[in-house]
C-alpha positions in Angstrom: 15.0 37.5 -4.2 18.5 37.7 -2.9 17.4 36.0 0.5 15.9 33.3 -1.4 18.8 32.7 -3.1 20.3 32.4 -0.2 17.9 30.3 1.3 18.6 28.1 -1.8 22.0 28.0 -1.7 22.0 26.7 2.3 19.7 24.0 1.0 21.7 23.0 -1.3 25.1 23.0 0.8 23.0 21.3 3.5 21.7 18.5 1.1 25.3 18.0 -0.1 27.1 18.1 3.5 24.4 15.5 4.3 25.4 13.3 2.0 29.4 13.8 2.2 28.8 13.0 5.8 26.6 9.8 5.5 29.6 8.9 2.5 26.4 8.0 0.4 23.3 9.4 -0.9 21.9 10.2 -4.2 23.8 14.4 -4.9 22.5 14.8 -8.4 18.7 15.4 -7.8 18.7 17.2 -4.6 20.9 19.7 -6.1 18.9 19.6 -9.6 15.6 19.8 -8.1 16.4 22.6 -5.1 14.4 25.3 -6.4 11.3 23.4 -6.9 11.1 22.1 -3.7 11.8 25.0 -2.0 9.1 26.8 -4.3 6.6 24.4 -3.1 7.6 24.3 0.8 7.8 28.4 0.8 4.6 29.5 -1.1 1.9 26.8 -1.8 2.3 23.5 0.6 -0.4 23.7 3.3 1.2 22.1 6.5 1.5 22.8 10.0 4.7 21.5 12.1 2.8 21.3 15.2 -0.3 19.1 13.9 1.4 16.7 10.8 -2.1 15.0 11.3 -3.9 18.2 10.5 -6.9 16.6 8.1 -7.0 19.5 5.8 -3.2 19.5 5.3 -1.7 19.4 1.9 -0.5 15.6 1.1 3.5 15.7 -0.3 5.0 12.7 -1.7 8.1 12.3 -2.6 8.3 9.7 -5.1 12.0 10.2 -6.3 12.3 9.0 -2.8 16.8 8.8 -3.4 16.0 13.1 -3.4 15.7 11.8 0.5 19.0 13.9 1.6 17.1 17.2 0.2 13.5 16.3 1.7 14.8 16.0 5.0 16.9 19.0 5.1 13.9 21.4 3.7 11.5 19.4 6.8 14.5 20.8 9.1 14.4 24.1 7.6 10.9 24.6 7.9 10.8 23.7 11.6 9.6 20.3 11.1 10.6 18.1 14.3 14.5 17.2 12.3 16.9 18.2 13.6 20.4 19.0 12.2 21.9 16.7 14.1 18.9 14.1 12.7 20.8 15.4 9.4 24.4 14.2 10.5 23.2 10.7 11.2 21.5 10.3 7.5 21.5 6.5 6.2 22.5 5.7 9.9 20.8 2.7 11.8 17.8 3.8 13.7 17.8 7.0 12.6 14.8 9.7 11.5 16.6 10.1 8.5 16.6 6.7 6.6 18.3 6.9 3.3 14.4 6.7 1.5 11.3 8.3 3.3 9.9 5.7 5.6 6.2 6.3 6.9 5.9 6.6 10.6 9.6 7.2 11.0 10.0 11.0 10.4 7.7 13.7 11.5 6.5 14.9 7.9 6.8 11.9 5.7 2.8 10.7 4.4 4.4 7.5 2.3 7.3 5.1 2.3 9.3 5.6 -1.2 12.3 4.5 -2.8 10.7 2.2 -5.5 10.2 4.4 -8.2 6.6 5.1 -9.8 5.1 3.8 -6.5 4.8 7.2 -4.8 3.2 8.2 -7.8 0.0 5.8 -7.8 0.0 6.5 -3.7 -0.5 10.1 -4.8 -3.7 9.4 -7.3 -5.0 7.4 -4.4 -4.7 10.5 -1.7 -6.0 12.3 -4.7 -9.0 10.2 -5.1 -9.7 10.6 -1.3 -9.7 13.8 -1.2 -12.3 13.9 -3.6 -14.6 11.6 -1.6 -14.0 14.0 1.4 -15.1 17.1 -0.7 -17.9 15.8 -2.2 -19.6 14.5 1.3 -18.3 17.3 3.0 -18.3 20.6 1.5 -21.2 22.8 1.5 -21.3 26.2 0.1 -19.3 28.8 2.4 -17.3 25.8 3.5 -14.7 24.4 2.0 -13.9 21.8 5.3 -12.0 19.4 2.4 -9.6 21.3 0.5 -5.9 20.5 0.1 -3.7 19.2 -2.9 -1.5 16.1 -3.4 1.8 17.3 -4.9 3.9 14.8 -5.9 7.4 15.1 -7.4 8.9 12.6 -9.3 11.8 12.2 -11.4 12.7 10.2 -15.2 12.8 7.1 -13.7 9.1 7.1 -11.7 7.7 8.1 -15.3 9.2 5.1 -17.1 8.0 2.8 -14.1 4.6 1.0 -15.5 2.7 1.9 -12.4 3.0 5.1 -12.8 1.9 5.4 -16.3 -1.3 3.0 -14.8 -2.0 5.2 -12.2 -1.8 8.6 -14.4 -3.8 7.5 -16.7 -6.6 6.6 -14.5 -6.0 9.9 -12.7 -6.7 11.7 -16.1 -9.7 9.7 -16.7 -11.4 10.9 -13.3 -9.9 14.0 -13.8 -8.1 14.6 -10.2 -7.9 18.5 -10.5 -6.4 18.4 -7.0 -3.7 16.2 -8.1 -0.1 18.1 -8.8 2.6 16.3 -10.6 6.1 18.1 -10.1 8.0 16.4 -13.3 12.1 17.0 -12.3 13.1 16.5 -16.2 16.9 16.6 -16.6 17.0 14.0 -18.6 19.4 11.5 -17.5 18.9 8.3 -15.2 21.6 6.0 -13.6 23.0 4.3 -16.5 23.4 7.7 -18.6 21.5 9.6 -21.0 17.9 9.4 -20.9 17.8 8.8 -25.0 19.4 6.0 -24.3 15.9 4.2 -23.1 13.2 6.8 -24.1 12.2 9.4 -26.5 8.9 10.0 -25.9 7.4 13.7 -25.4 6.1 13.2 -22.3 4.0 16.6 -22.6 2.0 14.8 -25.6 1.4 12.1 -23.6 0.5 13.6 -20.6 -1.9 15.7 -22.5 -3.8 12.5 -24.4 -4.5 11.4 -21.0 -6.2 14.1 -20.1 -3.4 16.3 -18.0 -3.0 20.1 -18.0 0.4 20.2 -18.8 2.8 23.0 -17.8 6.5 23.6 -19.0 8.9 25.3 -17.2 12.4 25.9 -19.5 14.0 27.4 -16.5 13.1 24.8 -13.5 16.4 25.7 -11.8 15.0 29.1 -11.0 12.8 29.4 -7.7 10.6 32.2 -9.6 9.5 30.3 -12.3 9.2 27.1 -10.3 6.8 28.8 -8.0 4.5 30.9 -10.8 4.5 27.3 -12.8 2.9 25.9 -9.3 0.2 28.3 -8.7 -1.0 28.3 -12.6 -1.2 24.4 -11.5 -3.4 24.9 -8.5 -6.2 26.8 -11.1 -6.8 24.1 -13.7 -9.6 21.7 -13.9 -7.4 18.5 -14.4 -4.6 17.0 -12.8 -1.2 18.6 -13.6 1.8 17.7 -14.3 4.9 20.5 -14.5 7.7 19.9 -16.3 10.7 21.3 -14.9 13.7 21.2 -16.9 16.9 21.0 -14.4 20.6 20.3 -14.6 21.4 17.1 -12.7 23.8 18.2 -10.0 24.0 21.8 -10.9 27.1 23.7 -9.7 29.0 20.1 -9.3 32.0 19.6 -12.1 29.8 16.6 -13.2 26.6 18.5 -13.3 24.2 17.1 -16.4 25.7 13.4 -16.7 24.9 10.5 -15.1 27.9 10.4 -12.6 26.7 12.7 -10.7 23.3 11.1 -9.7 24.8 8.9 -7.3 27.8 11.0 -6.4 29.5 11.8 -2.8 31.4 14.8 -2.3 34.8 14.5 -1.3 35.6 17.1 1.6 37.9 19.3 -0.7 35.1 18.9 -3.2 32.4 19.7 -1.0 34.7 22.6 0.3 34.6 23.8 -2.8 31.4 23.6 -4.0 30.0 25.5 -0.5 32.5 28.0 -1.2 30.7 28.8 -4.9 27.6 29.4 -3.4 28.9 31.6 0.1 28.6 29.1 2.1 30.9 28.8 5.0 29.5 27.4 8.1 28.8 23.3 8.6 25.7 22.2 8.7 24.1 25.7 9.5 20.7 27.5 8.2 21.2 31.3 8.9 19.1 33.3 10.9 17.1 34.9 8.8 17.3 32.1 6.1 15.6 30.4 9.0 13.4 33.4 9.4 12.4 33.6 5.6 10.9 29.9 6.4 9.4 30.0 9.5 7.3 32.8 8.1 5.8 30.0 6.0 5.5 27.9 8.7 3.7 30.3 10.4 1.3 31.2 7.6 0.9 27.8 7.6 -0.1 27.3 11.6 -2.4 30.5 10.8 -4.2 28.4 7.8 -5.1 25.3 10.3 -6.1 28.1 12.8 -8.8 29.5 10.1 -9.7 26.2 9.1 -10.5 25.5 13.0 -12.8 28.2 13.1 -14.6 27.6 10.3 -15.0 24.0 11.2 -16.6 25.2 14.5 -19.1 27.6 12.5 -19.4 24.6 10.8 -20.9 22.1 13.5 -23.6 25.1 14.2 -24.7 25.9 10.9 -24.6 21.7 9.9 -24.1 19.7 12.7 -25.6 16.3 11.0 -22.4 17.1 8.4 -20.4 17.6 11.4 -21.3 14.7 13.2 -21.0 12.5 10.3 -17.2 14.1 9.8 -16.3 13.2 13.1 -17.9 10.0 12.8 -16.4 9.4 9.7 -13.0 7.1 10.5 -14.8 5.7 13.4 -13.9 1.8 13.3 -15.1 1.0 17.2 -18.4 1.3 15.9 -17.8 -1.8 13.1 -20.6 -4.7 14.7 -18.9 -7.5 13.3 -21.8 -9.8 14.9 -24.1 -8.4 12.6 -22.4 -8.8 9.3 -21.6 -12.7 10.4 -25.4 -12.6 11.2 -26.5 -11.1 8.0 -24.6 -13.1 5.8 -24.9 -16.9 7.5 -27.4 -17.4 5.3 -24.9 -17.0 1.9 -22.9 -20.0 4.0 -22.1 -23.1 1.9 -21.6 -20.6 -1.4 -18.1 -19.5 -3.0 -16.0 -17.1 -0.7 -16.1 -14.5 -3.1 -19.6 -15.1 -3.1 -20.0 -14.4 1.0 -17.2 -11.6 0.8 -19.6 -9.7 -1.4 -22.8 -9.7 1.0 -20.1 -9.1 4.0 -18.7 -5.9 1.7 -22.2 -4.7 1.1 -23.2 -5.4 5.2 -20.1 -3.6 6.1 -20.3 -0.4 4.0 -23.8 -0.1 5.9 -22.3 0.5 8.9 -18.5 2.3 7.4 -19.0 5.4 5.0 -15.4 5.5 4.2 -15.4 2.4 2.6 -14.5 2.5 -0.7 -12.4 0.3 -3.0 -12.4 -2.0 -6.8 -11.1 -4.6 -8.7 -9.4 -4.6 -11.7 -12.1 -5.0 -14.5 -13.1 -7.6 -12.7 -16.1 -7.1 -10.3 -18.7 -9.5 -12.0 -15.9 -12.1 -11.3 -14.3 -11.8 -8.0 -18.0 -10.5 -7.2 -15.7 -7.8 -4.9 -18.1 -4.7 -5.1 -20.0 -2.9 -2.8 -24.4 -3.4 -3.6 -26.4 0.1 -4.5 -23.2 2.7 -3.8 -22.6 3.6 -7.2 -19.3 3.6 -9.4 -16.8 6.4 -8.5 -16.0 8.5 -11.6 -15.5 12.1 -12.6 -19.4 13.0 -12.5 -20.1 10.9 -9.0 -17.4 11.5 -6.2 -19.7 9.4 -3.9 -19.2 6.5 -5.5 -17.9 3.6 -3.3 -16.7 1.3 -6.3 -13.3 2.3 -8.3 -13.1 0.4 -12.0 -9.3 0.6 -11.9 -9.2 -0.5 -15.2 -7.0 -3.5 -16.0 -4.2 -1.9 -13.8 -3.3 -4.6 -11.3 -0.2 -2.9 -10.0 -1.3 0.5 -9.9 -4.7 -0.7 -8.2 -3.2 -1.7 -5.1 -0.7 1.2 -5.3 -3.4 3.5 -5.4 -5.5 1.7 -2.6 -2.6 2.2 -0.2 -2.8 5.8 -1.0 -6.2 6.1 -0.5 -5.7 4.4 2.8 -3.2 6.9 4.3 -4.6 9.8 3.3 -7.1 9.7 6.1 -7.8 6.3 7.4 -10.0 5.4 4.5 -11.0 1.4 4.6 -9.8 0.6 1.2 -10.3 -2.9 -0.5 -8.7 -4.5 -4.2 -9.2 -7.4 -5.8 -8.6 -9.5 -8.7 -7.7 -13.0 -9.1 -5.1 -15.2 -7.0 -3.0 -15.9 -10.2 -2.8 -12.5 -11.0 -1.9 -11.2 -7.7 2.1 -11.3 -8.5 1.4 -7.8 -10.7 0.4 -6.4 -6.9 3.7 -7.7 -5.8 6.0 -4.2 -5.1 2.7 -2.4 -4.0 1.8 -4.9 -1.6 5.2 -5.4 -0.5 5.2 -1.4 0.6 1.9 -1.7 1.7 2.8 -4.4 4.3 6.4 -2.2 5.0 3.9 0.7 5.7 1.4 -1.1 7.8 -1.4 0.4 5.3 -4.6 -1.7 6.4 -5.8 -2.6 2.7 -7.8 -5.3 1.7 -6.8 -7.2 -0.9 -9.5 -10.0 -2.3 -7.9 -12.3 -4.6 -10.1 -15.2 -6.2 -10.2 -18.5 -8.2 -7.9 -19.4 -5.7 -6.8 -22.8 -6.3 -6.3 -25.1 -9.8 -10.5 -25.9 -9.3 -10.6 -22.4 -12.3 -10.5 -25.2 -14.3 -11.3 -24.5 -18.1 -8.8 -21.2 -17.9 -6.2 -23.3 -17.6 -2.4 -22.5 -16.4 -2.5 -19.2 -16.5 -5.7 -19.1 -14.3 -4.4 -21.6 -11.9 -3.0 -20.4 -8.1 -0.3 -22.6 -7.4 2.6 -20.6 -6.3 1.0 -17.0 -5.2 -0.1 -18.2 -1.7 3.4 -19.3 -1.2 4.6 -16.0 -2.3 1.8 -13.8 -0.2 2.8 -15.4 2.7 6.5 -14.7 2.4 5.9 -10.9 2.0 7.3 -9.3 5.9 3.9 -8.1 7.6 1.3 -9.5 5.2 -1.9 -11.5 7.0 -2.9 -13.8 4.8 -6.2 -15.2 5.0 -7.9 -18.5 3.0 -11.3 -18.8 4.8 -13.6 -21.5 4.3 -16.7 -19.8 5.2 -18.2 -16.4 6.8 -17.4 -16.3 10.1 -13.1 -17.0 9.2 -13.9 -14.3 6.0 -14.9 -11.7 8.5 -12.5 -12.4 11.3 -9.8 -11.3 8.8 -11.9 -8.2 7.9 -11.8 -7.6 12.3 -7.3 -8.2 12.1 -7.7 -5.4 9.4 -10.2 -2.8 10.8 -9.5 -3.2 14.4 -5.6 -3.9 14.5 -4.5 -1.7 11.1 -3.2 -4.3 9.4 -2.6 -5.3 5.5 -5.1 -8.3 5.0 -4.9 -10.1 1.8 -7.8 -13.1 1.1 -7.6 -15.7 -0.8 -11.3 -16.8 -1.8 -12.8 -19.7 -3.7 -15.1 -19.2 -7.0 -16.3 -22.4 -6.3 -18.7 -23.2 -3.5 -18.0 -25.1 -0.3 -19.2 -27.6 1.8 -20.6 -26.5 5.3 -18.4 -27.6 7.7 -19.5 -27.8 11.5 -17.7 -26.4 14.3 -16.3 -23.2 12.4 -15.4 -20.3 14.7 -14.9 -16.3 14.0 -12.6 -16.6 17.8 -10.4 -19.4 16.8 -10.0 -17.8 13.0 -8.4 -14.8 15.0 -6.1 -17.3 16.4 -5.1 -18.1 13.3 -5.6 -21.6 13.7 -7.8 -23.7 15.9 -9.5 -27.6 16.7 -11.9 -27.9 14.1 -12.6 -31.8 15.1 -11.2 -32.4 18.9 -11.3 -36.0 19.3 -8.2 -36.8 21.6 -5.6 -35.3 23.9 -2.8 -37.2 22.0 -3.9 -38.2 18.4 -2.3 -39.9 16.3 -2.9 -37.9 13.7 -3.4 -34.0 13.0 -5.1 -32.7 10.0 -4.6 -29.0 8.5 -6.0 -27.5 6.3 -7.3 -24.2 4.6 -10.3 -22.8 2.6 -11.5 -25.1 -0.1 -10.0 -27.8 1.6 -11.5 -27.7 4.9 -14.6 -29.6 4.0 -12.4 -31.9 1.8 -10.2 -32.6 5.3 -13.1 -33.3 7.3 -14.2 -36.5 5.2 -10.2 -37.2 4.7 -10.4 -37.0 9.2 -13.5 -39.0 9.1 -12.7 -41.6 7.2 -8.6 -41.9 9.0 -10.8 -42.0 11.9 -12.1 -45.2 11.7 -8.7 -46.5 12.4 -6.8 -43.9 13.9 -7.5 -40.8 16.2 -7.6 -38.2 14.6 -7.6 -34.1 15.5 -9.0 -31.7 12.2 -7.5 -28.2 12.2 -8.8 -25.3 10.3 -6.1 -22.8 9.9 -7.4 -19.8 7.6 -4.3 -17.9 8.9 -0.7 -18.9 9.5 0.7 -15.7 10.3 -2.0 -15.4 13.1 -1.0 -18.5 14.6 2.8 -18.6 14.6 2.0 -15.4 17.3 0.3 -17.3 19.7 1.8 -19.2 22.6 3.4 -22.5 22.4 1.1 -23.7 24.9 -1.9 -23.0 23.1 0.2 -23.9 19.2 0.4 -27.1 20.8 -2.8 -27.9 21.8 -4.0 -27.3 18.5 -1.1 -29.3 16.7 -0.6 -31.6 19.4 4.0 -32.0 18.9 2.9 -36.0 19.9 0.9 -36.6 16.5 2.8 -39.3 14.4 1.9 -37.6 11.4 1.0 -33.8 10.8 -0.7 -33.8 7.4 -1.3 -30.2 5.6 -4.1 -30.2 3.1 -3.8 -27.4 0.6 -4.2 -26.7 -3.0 -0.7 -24.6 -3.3 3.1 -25.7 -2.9 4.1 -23.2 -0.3 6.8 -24.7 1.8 6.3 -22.2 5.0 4.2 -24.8 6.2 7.4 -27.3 7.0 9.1 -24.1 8.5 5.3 -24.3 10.9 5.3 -27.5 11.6 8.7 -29.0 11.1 8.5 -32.5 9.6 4.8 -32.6 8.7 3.7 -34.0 5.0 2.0 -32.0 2.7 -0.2 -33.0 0.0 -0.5 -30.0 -2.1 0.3 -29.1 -5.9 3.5 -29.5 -7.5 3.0 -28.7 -11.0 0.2 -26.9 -12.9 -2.5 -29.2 -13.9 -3.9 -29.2 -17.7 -7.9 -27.3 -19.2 -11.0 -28.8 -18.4 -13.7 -28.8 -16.0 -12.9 -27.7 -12.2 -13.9 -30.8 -10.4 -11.9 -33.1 -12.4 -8.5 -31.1 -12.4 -8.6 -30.7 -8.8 -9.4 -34.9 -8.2 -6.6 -35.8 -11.3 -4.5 -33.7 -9.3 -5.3 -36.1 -6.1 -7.5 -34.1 -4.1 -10.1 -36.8 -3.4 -10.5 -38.7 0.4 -9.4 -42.0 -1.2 -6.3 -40.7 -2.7 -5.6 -39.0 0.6 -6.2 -41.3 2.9 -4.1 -43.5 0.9 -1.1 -40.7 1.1 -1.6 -40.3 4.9 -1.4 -44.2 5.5 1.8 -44.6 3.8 3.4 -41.8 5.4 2.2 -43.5 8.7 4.3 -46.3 7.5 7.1 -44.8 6.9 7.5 -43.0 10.4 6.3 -46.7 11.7 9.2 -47.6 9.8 11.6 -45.1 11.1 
């Protein structure tokens, strides 16, 4: 015990030195919650340093993600590839050591956090794909799938609403795999945690169906760690409450002041010199040998686990073959789903997405995914796979409940656990509850699926709060999102190939009314982005845009311009696509000679002036009152006569100019 206290007191000094160094950092909770983390890294996590992608590894998240200073030091401590030097450049630019965990920029990290409660719903979705794994893959005598998802989190993360979505589905499908590592010291930023709740969290916990584990002592390594094993035996998700001191051993350990806090160098000095610490940024050699021993035992575990997968592919080698043909997206014909499903063509995009889902879970086993209590809606479910639950792990359909922002947090997790092809869906207007999940999704490059639905102010009867006006606007403006607003099956399943093929977030935006055929379509030019629906000069004199629903409404808008004017038609399901193509080949779709560039779109996003420059939109400015779908969307304008009366008066006015 001595050496771990040792070991302990190095991670802390480390943590702390990191932090003095960088001039910023978060002190209070990598001091506070030292002796669970180094619990969980010594005697229970499952990892090997030389194979981070090892399938059967234990997942960690760190959803406290400001304990960043501490995570990284314990990774360097345990031999993961960080360096101390990595240590000394904490918070700098382009660094492995960002000041929150980034995914795919340090050796060790499974999720980008930092917004609290997040990490937590990513940690029910690795939980949930474990589960899927097990299920399909385990037989007796071989337990191929069998790791846990810890997660530690932190006050704030439980206060976060999806968190508290994403634990209480986890309780209802009762994730036994699923760790929760609750660092209770009760205070947040502002100050005391009374100050903003008083709820007993173990009661709560416990109503949703959590073991629940207290730990009076969580600043001591030997409780932490017996707390963590009892864990590992229950039969329901758990969540451990450690109680800790904030910034233990500091002079303003236990109040708020110390959660952000910097050391100065006579404090730091001092507080080193409290736990025997005298070197700078140093781990001892047989501190370093006390944790290499579990990096070791942890190399041995994925050696074992080799061996028994290759027993494995003699004594079941259909199982084997299907687990090593289980991520396989070369395989994904996307001919035959566009083949299978032209005949649904001229139906509601929700409509077609649903035969396509179906068609493509034929041919992808690790498709899974759900909408929030909304699948007879958005029509977003998979046909004859069964709903995932507690009782059926093979299940390809999640009921997420009416979770929005936990549902798409939890379908990121599912994604990076293992390459899963994870879909969510609900409607368009409901889409800015996904928001901060999305947001981290696209940071993460975590290629999700979102189907959002009733996708323009045609919803009709429901009203304003039913009608998508603003969220395309806002979709498009989120850093790495593909946004896709197909008008029929072969755009719909060029943005399924951008999500399977490159790994990319995809989000849809899909009708729930039908539309028109419209000849000329093409699955190539959708992956363009953008492309010549209607080619009828090299310089027109007028371009048409426009998107989804509004295709077929653009092509008797063209037609009838036509008679008078030449006129191009352009079918762009995806702006993002296009702005990365050349200028060349931009040009020739939008010819830059066009007197008039007219965007056709149900929405009032403005990225299409930063597209085109000084184009004209006729979109929606203002939400547009109850009644039946046809006649809001024509009182809103959206008929040919009202828009070829708009296009011909902005032809004046550039006449004019």
């Amino acid at each position: 015990m001595k050496l771990v206290t040792k070991a302990i007191n190095y991670l802390k000094a480390l943590s702390a030195e990191t932090i003095t160094n960088a001039k910023s950092g978060h002190l209070g909770v990598c001091l506070g919650a030292s002796s669970i983390l180094f619990a969980l890294f010594k005697d229970h996590l499952n990892f090997d340093v030389s194979d981070t992608d090892f399938l059967n590894r234990d997942r960690f998240v760190l959803s406290a993600g400001h304990a960043s200073a501490l995570y990284y030091s314990l990774l360097s401590m345990f031999g993961f590839n960080i360096s101390l030097q990595d240590l000394k450049e904490f918070r700098k630019l382009g660094s492995k050591t960002p000041g929150h965990p980034e995914y795919r920029v340090t050796e060790g990290v499974e999720v980008s956090t930092g917004a609290l409660g997040q990490g937590v719903a990513n940690a029910v979705g690795m939980a949930i794909a474990e589960t899927v794994m097990e299920e399909r893959f385990n037989t007796v005598g071989f337990d191929i799938i069998n790791n846990f998802t810890y997660c530690f989190c932190g006050d704030g993360d439980l206060m976060e609403g999806v968190a508290m979505e994403a634990v209480s589905l986890a309780g209802n499908l009762k994730l036994n795999k699923l760790i929760l590592l609750y660092d209770s010291n009760e205070v947040t930023s502002d100050g005391s945690l009374a100050l903003s709740n008083k709820e007993n969290m173990a009661r709560k916990f416990s109503a949703m169906g959590w073991n629940v584990i207290r730990v009076p002592h969580g600043n001591s390594y030997f409780f932490c760690s017996h707390a963590i094993a009892s864990a590992k035996k229950s039969k329901k998700p758990t969540i451990i409450i450690f109680s800790t001191t904030i910034g233990i051993g500091t002079q303003k350990e236990g109040t708020s002041a110390v959660h952000g806090a910097v050391l100065s160098e006579q404090e730091l000095a001092s507080f080193k010199a409290k736990l025997s610490v005298k070197e700078s940024f140093f781990i001892p050699s047989d501190v370093r040998e006390l944790c290499m021993a579990s990096t070791r035992k942890g190399k041995l575990n994925h050696e074992k686990w080799n061996q028994n997968l290759a027993m494995y592919s003699s004594t079941h080698p259909e199982l084997y073959k299907s687990l090593m043909a289980f991520f396989d997206r070369k395989k994904i014909n996307f001919e035959r789903i566009m083949r299978n499903i032209a005949k649904y063509d001229g139906q509601s995009t929700r409509e077609i997405n649903h035969h396509a889902l179906s068609e493509l879970a034929y041919q992808c086993p690790q498709l899974i995914g759900g909408t929030a209590d909304l699948a007879p809606s958005t029509r977003a479910y998979i046909d004859n796979a069964g709903n995932f639950s507690a009782g059926y792990r093979r299940g390809k359909n999640i009921h997420f409940g009416i979770r929005e922002h936990a549902m798409s947090a939890v379908a990121n997790g599912i994604a990076l656990y293992e390459d899963f092809i994870t879909f969510d869906s609900t409607f368009l207007a409901f889409a800015n509850y996904c928001l901060p999940a999305l947001r981290m999704r696209c940071a993460m490059k975590a290629p999700v699926m979102s189907f959002f639905t009733h996708d323009s102010i045609a919803v009709g009867k429901d009203g304003t709060s039913h009608q998508a006006i603003e969220q395309l606007g806002q979709l498009r403006s989120l850093i790495g999102n593909t946004v896709f607003r197909p008008c029929d099956f072969k755009e719909l399943v060029a943005g399924y190939c951008v999500c399977l093929r490159d790994f990319l977030p995809v989000t849809f935006a899909l009708s729930r009314q039908d539309i028109l055929q419209v000849e000329g379509t093409s699955f190539e030019g959708a992956l363009m982005g953008g492309y010549l629906l209607q080619n009828t000069a090299a310089k027109p004199k007028v371009v048409i845009v426009a998107t989804g629903t509004e295709v077929p409404l653009a092509a008797k808008v063209a037609k009838e311009l036509g008679k008078k004017h030449a006129v191009n038609l352009v079918s762009m399901p995806c702006i993002e696509l296009f702005e990365k193509q050349t200028t060349a080949y931009k040009n020739k779709v939008v010819s830059k000679d066009a007197d008039l560039v007219l965007v056709i779109e149900a929405s009032n996003d403005t990225k299409w002036f930063k597209l085109f420059g000084n184009c004209s939109m006729f979109g929606v400015e203002d939400f547009q009152g109850s009644g039946d779908g046809d006649e809001v969307y024509e009182n809103a304008g959206f008929s040919v006569k009202n828009i070829v009366k708009f296009a011909e008066s902005k032809l004046k006015e550039k006449k004019g100019k």
